[in-house]
N, C-alpha and C positions, 0 to 999 in steps of 0.2 A: 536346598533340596526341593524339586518340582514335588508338588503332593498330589496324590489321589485326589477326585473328587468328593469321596466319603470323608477321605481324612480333612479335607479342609471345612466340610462341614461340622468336623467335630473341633477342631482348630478355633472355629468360628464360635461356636456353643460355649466351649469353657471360658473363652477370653470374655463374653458379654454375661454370662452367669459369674465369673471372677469379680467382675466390674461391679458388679449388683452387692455381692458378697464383699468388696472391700469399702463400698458406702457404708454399708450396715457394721462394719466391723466398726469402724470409727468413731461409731454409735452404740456401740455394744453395749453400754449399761442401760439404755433402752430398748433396749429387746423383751420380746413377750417370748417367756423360756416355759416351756414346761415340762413335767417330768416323765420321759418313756420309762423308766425304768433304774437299776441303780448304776449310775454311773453313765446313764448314755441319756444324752439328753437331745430332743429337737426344738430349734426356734422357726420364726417367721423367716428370718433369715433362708435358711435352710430350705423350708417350703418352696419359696420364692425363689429358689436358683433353680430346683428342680423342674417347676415350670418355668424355669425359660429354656432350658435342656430340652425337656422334651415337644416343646413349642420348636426351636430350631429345629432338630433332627427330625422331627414325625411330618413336620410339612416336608423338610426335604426329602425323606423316604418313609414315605404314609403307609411302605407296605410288613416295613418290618416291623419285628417282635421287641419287647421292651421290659426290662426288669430294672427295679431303681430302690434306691434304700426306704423313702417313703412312700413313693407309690405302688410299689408292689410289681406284681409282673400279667402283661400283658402278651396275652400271641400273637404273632402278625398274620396277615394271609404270603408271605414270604415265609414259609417254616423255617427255612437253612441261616435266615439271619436276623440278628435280637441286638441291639445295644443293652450294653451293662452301665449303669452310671449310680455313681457315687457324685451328691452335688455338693458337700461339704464331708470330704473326710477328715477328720480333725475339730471335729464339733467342741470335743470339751477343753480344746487349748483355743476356740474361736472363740466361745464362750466367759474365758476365764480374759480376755487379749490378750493372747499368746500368739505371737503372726508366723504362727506353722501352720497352715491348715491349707487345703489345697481340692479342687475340683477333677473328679478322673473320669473320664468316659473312655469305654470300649467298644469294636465291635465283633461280637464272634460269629464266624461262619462255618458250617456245617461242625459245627464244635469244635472250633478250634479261635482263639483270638487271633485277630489278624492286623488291627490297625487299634492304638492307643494313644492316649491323653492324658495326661497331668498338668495341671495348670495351678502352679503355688504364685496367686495374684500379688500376696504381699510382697513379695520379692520379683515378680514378673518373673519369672523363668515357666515356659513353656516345653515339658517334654515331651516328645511325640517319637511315634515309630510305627512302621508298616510292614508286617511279612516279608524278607526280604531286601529290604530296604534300607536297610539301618537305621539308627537311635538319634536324636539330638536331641538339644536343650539349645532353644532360640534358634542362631543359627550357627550353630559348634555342632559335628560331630560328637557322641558319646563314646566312650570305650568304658569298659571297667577297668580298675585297677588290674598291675602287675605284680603286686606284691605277693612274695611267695613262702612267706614266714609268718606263721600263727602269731607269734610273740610280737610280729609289727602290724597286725593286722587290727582294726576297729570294725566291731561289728554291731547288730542295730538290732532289735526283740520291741516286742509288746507286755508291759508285764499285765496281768488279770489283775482286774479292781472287782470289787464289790462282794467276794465271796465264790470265785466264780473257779469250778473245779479246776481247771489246771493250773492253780497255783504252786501245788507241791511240784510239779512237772517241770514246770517253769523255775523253781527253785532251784534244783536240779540238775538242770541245763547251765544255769548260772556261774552253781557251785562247780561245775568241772571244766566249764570255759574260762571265768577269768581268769586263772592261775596261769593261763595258756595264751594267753593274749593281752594288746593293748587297750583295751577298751570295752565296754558293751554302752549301748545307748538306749534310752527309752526317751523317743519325742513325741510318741503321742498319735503318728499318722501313718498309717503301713503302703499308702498309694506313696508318698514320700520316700520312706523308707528303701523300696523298692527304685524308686527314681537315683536315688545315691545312689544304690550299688552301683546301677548302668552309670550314672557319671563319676565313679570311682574314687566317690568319697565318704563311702563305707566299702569295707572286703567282702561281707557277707551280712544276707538279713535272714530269721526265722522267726515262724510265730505260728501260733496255734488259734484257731475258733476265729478264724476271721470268716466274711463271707465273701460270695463272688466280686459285689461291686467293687469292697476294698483291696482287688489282686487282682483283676483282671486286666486293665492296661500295663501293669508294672510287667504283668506274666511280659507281652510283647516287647514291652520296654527293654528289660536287661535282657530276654533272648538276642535281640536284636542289637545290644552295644556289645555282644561277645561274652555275655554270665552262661551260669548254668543255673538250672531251677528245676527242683523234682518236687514232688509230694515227701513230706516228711517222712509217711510210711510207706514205701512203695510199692507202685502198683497202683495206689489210689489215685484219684481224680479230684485234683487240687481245687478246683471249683467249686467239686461238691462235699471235700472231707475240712477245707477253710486251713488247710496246714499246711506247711510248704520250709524249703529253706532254698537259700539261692548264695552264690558268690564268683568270682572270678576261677577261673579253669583252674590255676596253679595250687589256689588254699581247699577248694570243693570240698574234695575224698578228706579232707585233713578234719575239715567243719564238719561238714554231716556228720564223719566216724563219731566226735565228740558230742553231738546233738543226740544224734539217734543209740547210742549206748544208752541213754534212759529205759 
């Protein structure tokens, strides 16, 4: 697939920040960790990919806006475009050496995502997509799944750690999905998660209280290998309500009905 210029800058960002991030995994029990919070933690690691993210991308377009999980958010003198980047999502399976964890940049235009990144270094697969465009991983084309039967379908969640209200919620969802299907998965990383649907190796993913960084390339991603993806409540705006559920055309209406009964 011939890329955009912006896409290949961000192409460029996640594979040299992945690099960074898979030195340091290997060394993971030396790392300086400390605690944000319960159950989410930031390292050096971490810091350190984020600058080189925004080192690559801000030299190549110095004029856009920038929001990112540790540094916050920045406006550009480009109002209409902002990268979103997550530089380690999967912090606490990076942390624990668990080799799921994966780098995402986005970049949205006049509100809307337009070109995405995921980049899972441990395994090298690189997914990427562009408005239009379509979906890959390396260089395959993406599709999602055809599977058209809840009962063979696997599909992927977040559960809440630390005390953290949608628990009962998420219970919930549980208790009226398995019974109805083949699987449910929790690995820890929603820029991932999202990445399977499009390459059709989950049926569907949802989750609640996420924020923009860790949804926004995926948004592009599965639109673009042929998924569907709405706000879990609809109407809202996925970016800014963090909830969402997404899956192949055939199971959608099947999935959502049993999600959103909650």
């Amino acid at each position: 697939m011939a890329v955009s210029a912006n896409l290949n800058v961000m192409m460029k960002a996640a594979r040299k920040a992945g690099r960074a991030l898979a030195k340091d995994f290997r060394e993971v029990e030396n790392l300086q960790v400390s605690m944000k919070g319960a159950g989410d933690f930031v390292s050096r690691a971490d810091i350190n990919a984020e600058q080189i993210i925004k080192s690559e991308l801000m030299n190549a377009r110095p004029t856009y806006g920038w929001i990112a999980e540790e540094g916050g958010e920045e406006p550009g003198k480009d109002p209409t475009r902002r990268w979103i980047v997550d530089p380690l999502d999967g912090t606490t399976n990076f942390l624990h050496g668990l080799p799921h964890w994966a780098v995402s940049i986005a970049l949205e235009h006049k509100g809307q995502i337009v070109s995405g990144v995921i980049y899972d270094a441990s395994k090298d697969e690189l997914f990427y997509a562009e408005k239009g465009e379509g979906a890959w991983m390396n260089e395959s084309r993406l599709r999602v799944s055809g599977r058209d039967k809840m009962i063979e379908s696997i599909f992927a969640t977040g559960l809440p750690f630390g005390g953290r209200r949608d628990l009962p919620l998420t219970l919930q969802d549980l208790a009226r999905l398995m019974p109805a299907c083949a699987g449910v998965r929790r690995w820890g990383a929603a820029a991932l998660d999202m990445a399977y649907v499009a390459a059709g190796r989950y049926d569907g993913f949802w989750e609640r209280r996420l924020n923009p960084w860790d949804i926004a390339a995926g948004i592009v991603i599965v639109r673009e290998a042929g998924g569907l993806i709405e706000p879990l409540t609809p109407g809202e705006d996925m970016l800014e309500s963090g909830a969402l559920i997404c899956a192949n055309g055939p199971i959608f209406d099947k999935f959502a009905k049993v999600i959103r009964d909650a």
